[in-house]
Gaussian input, Z-matrix of N, CA and C with variables (Angstrom, degrees):
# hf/3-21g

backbone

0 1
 N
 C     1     B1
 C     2     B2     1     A1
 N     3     B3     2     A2     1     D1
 C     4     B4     3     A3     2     D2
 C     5     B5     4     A4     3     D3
 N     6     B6     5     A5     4     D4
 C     7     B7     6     A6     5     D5
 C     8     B8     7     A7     6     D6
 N     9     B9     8     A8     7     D7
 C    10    B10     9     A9     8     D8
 C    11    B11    10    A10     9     D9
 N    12    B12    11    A11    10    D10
 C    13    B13    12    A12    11    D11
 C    14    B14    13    A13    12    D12
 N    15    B15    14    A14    13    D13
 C    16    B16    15    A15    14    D14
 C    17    B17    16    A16    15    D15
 N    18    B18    17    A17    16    D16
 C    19    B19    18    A18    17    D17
 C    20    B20    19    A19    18    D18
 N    21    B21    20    A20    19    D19
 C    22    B22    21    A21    20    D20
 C    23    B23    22    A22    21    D21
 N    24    B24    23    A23    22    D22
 C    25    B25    24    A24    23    D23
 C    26    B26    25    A25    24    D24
 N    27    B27    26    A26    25    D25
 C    28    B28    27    A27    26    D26
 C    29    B29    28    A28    27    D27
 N    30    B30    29    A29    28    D28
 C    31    B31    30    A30    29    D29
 C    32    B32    31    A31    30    D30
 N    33    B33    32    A32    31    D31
 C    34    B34    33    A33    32    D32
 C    35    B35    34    A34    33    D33
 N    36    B36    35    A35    34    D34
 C    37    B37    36    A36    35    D35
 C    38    B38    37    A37    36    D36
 N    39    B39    38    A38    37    D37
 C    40    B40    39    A39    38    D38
 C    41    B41    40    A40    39    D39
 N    42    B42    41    A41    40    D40
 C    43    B43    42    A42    41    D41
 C    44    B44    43    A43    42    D42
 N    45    B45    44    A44    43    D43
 C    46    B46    45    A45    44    D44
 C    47    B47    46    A46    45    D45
 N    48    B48    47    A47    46    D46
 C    49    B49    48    A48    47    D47
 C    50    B50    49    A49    48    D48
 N    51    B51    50    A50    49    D49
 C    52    B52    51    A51    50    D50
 C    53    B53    52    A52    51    D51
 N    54    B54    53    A53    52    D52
 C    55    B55    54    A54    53    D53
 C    56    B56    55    A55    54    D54
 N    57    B57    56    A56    55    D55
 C    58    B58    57    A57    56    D56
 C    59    B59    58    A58    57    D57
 N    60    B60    59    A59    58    D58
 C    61    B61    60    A60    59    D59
 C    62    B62    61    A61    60    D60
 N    63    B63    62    A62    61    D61
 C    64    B64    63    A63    62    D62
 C    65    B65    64    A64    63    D63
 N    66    B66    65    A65    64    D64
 C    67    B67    66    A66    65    D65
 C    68    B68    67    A67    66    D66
 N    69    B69    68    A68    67    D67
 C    70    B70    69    A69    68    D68
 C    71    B71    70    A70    69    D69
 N    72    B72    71    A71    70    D70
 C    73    B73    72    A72    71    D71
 C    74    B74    73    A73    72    D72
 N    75    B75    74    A74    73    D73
 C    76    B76    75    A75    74    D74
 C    77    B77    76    A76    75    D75
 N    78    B78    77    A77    76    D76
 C    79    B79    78    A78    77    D77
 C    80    B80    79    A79    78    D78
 N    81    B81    80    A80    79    D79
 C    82    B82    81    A81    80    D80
 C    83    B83    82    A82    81    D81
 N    84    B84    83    A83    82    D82
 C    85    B85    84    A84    83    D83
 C    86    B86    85    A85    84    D84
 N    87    B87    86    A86    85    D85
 C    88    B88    87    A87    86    D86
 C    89    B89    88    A88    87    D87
 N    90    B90    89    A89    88    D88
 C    91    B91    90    A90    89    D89
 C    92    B92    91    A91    90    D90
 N    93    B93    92    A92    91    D91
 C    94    B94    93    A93    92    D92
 C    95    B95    94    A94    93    D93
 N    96    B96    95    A95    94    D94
 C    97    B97    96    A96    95    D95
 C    98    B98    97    A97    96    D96
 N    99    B99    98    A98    97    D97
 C   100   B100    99    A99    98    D98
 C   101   B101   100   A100    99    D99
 N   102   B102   101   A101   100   D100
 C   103   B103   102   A102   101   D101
 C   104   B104   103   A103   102   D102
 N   105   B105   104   A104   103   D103
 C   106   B106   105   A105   104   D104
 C   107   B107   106   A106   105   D105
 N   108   B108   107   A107   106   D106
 C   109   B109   108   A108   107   D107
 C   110   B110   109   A109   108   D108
 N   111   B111   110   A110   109   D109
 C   112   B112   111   A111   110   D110
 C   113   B113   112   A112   111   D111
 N   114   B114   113   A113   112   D112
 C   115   B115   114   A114   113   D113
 C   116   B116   115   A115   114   D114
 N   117   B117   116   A116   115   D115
 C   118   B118   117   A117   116   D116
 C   119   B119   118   A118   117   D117
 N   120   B120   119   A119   118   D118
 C   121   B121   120   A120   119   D119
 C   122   B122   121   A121   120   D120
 N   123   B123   122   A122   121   D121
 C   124   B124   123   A123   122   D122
 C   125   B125   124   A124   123   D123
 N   126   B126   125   A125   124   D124
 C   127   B127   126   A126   125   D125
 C   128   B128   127   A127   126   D126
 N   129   B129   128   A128   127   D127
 C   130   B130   129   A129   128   D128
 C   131   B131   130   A130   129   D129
 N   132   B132   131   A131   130   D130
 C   133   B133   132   A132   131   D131
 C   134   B134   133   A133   132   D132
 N   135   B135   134   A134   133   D133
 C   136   B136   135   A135   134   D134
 C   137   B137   136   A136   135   D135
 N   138   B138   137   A137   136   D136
 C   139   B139   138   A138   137   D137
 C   140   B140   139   A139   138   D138
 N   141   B141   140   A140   139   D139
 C   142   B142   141   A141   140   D140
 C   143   B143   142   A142   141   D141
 N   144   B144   143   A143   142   D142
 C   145   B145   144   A144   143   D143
 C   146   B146   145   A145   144   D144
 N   147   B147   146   A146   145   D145
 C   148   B148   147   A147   146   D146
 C   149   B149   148   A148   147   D147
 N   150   B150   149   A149   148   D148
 C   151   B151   150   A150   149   D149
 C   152   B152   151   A151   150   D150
 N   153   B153   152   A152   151   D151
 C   154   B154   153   A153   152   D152
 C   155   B155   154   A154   153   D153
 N   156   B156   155   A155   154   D154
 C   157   B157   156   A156   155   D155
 C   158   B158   157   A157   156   D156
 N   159   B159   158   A158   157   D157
 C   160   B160   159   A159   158   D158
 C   161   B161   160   A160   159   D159
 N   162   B162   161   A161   160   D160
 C   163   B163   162   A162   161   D161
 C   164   B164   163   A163   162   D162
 N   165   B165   164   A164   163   D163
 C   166   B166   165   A165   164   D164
 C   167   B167   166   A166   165   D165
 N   168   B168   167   A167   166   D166
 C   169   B169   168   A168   167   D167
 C   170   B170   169   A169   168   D168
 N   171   B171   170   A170   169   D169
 C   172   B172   171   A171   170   D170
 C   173   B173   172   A172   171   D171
 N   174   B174   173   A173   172   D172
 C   175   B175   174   A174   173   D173
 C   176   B176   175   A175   174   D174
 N   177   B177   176   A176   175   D175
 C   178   B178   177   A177   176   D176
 C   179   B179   178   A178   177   D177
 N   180   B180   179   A179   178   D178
 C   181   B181   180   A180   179   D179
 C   182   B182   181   A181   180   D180
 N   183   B183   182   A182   181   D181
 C   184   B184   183   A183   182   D182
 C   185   B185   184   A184   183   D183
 N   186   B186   185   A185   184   D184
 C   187   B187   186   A186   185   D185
 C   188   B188   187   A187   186   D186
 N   189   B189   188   A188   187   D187
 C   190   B190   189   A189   188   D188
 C   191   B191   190   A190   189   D189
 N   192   B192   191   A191   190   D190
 C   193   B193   192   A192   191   D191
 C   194   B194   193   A193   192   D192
 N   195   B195   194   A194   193   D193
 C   196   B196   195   A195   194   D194
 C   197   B197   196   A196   195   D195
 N   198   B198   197   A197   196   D196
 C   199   B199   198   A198   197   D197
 C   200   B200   199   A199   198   D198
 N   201   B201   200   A200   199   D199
 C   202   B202   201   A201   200   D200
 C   203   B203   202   A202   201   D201
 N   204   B204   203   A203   202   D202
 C   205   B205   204   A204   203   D203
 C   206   B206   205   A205   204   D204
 N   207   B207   206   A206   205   D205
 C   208   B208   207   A207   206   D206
 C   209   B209   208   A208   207   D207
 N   210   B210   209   A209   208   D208
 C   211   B211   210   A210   209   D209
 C   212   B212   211   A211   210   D210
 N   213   B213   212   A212   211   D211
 C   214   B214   213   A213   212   D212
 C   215   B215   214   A214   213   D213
 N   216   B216   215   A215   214   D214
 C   217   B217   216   A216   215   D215
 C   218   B218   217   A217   216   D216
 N   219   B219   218   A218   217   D217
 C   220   B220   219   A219   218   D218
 C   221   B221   220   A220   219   D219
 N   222   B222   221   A221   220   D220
 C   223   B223   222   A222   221   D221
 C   224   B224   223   A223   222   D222
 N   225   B225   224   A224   223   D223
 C   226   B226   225   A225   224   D224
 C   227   B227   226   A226   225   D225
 N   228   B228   227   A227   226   D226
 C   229   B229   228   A228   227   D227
 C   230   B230   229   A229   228   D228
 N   231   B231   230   A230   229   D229
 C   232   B232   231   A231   230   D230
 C   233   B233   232   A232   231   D231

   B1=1.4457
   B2=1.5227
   B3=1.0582
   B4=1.7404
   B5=1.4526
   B6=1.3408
   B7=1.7254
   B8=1.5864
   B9=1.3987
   B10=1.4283
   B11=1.5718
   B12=1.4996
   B13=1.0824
   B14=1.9582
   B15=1.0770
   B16=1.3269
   B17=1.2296
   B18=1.5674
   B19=1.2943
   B20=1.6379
   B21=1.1973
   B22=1.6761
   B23=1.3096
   B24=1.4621
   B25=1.5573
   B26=1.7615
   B27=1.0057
   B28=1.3428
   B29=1.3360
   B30=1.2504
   B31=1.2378
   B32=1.2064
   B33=1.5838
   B34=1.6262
   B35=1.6208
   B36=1.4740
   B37=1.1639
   B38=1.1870
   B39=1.6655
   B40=0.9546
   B41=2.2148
   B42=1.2395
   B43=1.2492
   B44=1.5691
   B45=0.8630
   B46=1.9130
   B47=1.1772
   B48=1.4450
   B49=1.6994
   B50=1.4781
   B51=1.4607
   B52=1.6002
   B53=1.7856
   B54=0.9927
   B55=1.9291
   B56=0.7562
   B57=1.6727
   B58=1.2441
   B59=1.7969
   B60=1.3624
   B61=1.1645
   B62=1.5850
   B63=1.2637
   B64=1.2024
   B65=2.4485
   B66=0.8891
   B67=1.1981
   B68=1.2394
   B69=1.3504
   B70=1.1514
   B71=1.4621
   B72=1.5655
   B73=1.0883
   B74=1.4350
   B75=1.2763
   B76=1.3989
   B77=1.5128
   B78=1.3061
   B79=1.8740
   B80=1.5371
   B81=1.2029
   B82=1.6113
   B83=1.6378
   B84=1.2598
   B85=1.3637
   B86=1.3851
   B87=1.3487
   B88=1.4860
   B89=1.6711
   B90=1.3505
   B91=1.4079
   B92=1.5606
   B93=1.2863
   B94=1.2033
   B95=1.5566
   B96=1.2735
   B97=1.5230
   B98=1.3238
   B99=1.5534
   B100=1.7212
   B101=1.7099
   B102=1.2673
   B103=1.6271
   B104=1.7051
   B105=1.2880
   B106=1.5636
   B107=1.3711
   B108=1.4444
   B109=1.7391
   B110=1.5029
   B111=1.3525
   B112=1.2950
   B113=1.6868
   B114=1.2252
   B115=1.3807
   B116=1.9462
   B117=1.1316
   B118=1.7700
   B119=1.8324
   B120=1.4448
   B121=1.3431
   B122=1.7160
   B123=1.1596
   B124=1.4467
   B125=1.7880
   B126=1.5470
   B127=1.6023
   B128=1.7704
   B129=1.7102
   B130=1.3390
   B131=1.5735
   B132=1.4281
   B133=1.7196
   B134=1.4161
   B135=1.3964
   B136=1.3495
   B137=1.6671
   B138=1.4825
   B139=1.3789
   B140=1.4981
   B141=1.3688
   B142=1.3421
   B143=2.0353
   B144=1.0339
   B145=1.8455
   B146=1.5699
   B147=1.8385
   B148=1.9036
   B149=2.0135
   B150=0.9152
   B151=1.7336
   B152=1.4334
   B153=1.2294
   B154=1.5157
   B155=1.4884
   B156=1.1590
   B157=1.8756
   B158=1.3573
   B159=1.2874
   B160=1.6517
   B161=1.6376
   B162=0.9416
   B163=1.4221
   B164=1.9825
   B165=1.5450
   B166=1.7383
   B167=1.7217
   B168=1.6254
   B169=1.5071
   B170=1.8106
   B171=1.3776
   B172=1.7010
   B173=1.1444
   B174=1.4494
   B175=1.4632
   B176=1.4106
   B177=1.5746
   B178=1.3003
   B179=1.9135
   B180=1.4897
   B181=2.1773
   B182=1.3866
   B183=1.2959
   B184=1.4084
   B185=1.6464
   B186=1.0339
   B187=1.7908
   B188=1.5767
   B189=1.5112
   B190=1.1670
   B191=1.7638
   B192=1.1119
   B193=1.2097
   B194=1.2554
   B195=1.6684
   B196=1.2926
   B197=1.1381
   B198=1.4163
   B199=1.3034
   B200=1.6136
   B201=1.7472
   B202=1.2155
   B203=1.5749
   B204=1.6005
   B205=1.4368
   B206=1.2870
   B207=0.6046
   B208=1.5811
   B209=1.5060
   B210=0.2886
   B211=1.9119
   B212=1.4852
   B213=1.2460
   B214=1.4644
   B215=1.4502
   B216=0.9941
   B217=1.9937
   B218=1.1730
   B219=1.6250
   B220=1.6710
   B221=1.3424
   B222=1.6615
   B223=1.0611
   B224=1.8473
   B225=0.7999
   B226=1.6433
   B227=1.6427
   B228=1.4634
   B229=1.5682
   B230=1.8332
   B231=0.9804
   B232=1.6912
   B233=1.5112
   A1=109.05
   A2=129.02
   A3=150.93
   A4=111.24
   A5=94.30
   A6=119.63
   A7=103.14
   A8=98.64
   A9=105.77
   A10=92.34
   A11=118.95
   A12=125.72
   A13=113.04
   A14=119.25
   A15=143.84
   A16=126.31
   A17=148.54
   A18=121.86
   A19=105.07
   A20=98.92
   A21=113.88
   A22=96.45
   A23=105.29
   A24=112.04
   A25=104.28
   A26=119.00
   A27=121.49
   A28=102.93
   A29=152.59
   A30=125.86
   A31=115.81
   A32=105.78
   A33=124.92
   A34=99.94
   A35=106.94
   A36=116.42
   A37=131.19
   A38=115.32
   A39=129.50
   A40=102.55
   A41=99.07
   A42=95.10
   A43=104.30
   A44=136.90
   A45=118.35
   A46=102.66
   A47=133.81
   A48=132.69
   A49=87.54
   A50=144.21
   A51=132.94
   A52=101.47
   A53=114.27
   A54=107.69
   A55=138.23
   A56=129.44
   A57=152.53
   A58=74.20
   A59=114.54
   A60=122.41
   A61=151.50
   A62=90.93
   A63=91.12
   A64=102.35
   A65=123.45
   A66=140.54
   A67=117.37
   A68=144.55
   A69=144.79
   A70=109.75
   A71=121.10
   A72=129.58
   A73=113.58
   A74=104.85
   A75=124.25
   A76=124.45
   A77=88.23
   A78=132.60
   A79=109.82
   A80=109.43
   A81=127.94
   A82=108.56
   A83=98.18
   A84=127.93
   A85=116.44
   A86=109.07
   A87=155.84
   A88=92.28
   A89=100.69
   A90=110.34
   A91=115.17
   A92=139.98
   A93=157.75
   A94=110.96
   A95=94.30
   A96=113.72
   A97=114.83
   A98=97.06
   A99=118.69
   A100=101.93
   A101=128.26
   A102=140.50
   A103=90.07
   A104=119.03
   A105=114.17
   A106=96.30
   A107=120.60
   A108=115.77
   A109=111.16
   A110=112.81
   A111=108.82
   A112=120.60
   A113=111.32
   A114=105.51
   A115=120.76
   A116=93.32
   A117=95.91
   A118=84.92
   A119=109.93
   A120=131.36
   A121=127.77
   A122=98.00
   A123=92.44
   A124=113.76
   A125=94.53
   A126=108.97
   A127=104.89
   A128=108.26
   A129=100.62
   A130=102.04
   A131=138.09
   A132=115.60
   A133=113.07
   A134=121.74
   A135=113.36
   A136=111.91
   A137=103.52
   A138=103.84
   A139=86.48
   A140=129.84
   A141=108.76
   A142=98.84
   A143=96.51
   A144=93.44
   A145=127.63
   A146=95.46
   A147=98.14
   A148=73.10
   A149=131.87
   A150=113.59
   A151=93.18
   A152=152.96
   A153=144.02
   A154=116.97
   A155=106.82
   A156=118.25
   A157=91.79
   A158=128.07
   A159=140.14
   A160=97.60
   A161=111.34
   A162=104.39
   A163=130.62
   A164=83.04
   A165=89.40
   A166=116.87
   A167=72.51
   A168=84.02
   A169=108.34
   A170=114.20
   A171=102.42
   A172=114.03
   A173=111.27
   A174=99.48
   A175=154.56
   A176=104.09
   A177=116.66
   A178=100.02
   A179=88.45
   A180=79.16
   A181=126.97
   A182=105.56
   A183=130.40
   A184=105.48
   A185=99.98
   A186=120.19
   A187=106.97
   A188=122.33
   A189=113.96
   A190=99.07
   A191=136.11
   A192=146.05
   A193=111.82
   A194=152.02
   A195=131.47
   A196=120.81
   A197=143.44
   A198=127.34
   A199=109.10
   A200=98.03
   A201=105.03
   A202=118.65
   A203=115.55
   A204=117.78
   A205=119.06
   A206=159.09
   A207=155.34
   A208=97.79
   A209=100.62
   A210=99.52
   A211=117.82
   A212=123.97
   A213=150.42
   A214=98.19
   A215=110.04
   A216=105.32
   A217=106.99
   A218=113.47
   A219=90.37
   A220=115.26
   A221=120.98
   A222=155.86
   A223=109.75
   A224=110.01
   A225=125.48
   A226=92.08
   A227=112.32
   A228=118.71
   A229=84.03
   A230=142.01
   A231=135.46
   A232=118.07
   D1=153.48
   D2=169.35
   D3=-113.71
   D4=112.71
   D5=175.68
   D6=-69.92
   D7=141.54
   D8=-179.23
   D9=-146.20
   D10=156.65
   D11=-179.92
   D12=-104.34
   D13=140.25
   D14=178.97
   D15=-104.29
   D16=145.56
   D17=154.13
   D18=-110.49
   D19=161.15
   D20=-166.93
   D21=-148.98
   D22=152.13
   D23=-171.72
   D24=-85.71
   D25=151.38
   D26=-163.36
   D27=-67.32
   D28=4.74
   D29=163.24
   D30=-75.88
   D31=-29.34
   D32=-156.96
   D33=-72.89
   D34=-38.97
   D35=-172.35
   D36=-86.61
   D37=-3.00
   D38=-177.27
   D39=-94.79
   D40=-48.36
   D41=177.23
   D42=-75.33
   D43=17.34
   D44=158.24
   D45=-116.51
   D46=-0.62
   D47=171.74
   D48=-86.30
   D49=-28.21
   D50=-175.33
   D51=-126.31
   D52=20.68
   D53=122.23
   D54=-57.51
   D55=160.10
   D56=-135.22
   D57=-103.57
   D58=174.41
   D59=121.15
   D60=-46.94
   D61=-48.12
   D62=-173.59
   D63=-87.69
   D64=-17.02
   D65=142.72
   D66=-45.74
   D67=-32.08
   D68=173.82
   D69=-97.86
   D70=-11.07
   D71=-178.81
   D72=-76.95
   D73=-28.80
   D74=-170.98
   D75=-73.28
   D76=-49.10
   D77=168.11
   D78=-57.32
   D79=-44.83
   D80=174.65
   D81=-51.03
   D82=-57.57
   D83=-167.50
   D84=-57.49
   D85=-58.38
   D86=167.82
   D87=-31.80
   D88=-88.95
   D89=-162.20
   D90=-74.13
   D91=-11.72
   D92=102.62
   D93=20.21
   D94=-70.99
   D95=-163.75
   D96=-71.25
   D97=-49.59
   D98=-178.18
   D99=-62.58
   D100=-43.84
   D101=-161.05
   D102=-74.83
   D103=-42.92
   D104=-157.69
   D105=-87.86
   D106=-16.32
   D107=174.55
   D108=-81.54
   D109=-13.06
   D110=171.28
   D111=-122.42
   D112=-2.32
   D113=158.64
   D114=-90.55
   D115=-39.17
   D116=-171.33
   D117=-121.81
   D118=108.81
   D119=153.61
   D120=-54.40
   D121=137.71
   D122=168.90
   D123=-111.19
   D124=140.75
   D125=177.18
   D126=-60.54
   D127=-34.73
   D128=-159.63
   D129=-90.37
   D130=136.67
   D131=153.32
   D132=-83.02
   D133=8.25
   D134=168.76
   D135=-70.52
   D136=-50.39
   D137=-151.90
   D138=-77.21
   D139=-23.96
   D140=-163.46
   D141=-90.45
   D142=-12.05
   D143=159.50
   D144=-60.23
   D145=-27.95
   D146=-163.09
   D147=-93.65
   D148=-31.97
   D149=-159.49
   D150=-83.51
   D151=-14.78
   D152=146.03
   D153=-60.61
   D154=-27.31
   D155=173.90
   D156=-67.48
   D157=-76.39
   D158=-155.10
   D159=-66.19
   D160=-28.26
   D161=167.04
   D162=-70.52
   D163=-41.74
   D164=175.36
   D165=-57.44
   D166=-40.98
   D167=-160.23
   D168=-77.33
   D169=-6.84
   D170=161.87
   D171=-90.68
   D172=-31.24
   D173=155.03
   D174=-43.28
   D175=-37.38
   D176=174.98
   D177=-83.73
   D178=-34.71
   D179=164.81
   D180=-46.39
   D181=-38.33
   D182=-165.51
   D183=-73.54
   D184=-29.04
   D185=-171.64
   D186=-93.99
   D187=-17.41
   D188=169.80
   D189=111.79
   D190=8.91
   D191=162.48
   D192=-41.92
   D193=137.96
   D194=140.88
   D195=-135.35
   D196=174.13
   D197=-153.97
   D198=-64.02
   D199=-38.70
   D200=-174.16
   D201=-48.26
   D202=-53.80
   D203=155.98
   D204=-46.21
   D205=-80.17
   D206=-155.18
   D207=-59.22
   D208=-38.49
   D209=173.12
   D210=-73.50
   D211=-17.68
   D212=173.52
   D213=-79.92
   D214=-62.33
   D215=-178.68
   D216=-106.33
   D217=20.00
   D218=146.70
   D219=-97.33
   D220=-9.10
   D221=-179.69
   D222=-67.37
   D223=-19.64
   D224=-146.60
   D225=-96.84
   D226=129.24
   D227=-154.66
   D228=-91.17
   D229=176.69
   D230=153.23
   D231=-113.30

């Protein structure tokens, strides 16, 4: 990856200078994703449907999600 500099209003910037690692990893990721959906477009809305899928879904990995859960509340009567 290639560091580039940003400005952020100091609150913003203050809580990702005292993140975790692995919290900033996320954040990394996060904004990554969001910047490349709006700088370099996609022709397809399919593919850019499954890279918002693959995204949720490491996210919710990231959050402690596992197949086994998700299957538990999809399971879950209301």
């Amino acid at each position: 990856m290639k560091q580039v500099s940003i400005s952020l209003n100091p609150e913003i910037a203050s809580a990702y200078e005292n993140a975790t690692v692995e919290e900033r990893k996320k954040v990394d990721y996060i904004v990554n994703s969001w910047l490349k959906s709006i700088f370099i477009k996609k022709a397809d809305a399919r593919e850019e449907l499954l890279e918002i899928m693959q995204t949720a879904g490491k996210i919710a990995q990231a959050n402690g999600l596992t197949p086994e859960k998700l299957l538990e509340i999809l399971n879950e009567k209301e």
